[in-house]
N, C-alpha and C positions, 0 to 999 in steps of 0.2 A: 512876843507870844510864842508858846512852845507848838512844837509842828503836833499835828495827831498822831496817835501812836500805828505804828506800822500794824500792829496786832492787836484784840482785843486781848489783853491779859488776863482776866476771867478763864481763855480756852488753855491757859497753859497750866500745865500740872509737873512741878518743879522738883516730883519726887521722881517722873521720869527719865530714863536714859533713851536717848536717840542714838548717841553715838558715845562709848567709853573714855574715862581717861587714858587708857593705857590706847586707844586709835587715836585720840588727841595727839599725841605723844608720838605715834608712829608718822604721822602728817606735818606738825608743827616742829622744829626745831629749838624750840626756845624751854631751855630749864630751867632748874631751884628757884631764885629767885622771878622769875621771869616767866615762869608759868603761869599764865592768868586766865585759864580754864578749867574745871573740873569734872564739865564732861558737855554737851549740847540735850537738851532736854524737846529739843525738836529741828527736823531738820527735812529739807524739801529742797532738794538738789535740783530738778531739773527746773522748780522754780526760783534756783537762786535764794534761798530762804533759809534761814537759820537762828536757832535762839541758844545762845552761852548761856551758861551758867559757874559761879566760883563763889563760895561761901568764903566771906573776909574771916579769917579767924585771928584773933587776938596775939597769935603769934605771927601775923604777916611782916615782910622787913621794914616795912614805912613803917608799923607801929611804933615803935621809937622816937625816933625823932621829925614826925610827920605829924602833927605838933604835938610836942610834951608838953603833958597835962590835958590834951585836947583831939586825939588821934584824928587823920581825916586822910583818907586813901586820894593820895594825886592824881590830879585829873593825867597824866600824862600816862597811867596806868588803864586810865579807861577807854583810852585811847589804848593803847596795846592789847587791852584784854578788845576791842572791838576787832583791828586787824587783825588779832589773831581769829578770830570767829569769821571774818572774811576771807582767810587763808584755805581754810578748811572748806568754805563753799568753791574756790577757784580749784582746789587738789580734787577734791570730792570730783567736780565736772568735769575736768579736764586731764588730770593726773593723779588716778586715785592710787597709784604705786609712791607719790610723793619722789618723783627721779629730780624735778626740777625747784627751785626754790621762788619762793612767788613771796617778793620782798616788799617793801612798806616802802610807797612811791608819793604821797603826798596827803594831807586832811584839810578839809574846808569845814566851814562854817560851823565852828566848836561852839556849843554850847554847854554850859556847867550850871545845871540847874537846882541841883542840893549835894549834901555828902551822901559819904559812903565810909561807915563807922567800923571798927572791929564789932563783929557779930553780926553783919550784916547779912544777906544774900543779893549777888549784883547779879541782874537777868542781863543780858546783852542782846537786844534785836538785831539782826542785820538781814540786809535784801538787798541783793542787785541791783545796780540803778544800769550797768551796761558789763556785759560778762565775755568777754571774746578769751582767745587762747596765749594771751602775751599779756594783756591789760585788763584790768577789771575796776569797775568803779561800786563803791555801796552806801546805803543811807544804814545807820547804825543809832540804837537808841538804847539807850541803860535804866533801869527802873530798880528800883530797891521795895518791895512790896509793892505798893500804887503808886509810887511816887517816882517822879520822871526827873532824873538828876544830870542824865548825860542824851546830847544828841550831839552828829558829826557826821561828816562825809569823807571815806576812806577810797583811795588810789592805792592799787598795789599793780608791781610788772614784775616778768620773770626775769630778774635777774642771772 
């Protein structure tokens, strides 16, 4: 059974910007293909809180051959697109110049609960579950409209 959702999705409004891609970008390290944000449509730092957001569009690199005839975006992306939304809460608190790199240290208990198509929009939940200045743990959930595709649990340390 799927865990409940961190947020009532109802409160979210996905045409909002919390935080820009081009601060994404200044925070995260990871380009072109590997960019799996588009900008945070809410965001609550001192409580460890954050929601991603990234429109799958038809020209993403999995389209291809992520199944020909049948596209479906890798879970292994939703997972990156989570740490990366967990990055941004660790920088955000701790190091909001981004001097140090807060790398992707471990994920438990993956769940892959539907796809995520070209033309999509993947929400990303993430929260804190323990946030210090070296290690950070978070619970992370993925929704594509109402529907709950991804949940995981992210470890990141400063590298």
């Amino acid at each position: 059974m799927a865990s409940e959702p961190i947020i009532d999705l109802a409160t979210l409004d996905t045409s909002s910007v919390a935080f820009s891609k081009e601060q994404v970008l200044g925070l995260n390290r990871q380009r072109y293909e590997f960019e799996q944000l588009d900008k945070l449509i809410h965001l609550d730092v001192e409580g460890g809180f954050a929601v991603g957001f990234k429109h799958q569009s038809p020209e993403e690199f999995w389209t291809r051959g992520h199944i020909p005839g049948r596209p479906l975006m890798p879970g292994v992306l939703m997972i990156e697109m989570a740490a990366q939304v967990s990055s941004l809460i660790f920088h955000l608190k701790f190091d909001p110049e981004g001097e140090k790199f807060f790398g992707f240290a471990g994920v438990d208990k993956v769940k892959f609960r539907g796809g995520v198509e070209p033309g999509d929009d993947l929400v990303m939940v993430v929260k804190a579950t323990r946030l210090r200045s070296r290690m950070a743990s978070f619970q992370a959930q993925g929704f594509v409209g109402d529907n709950f595709v991804f949940e995981g649990e992210i470890t990141g340390i400063v590298l």
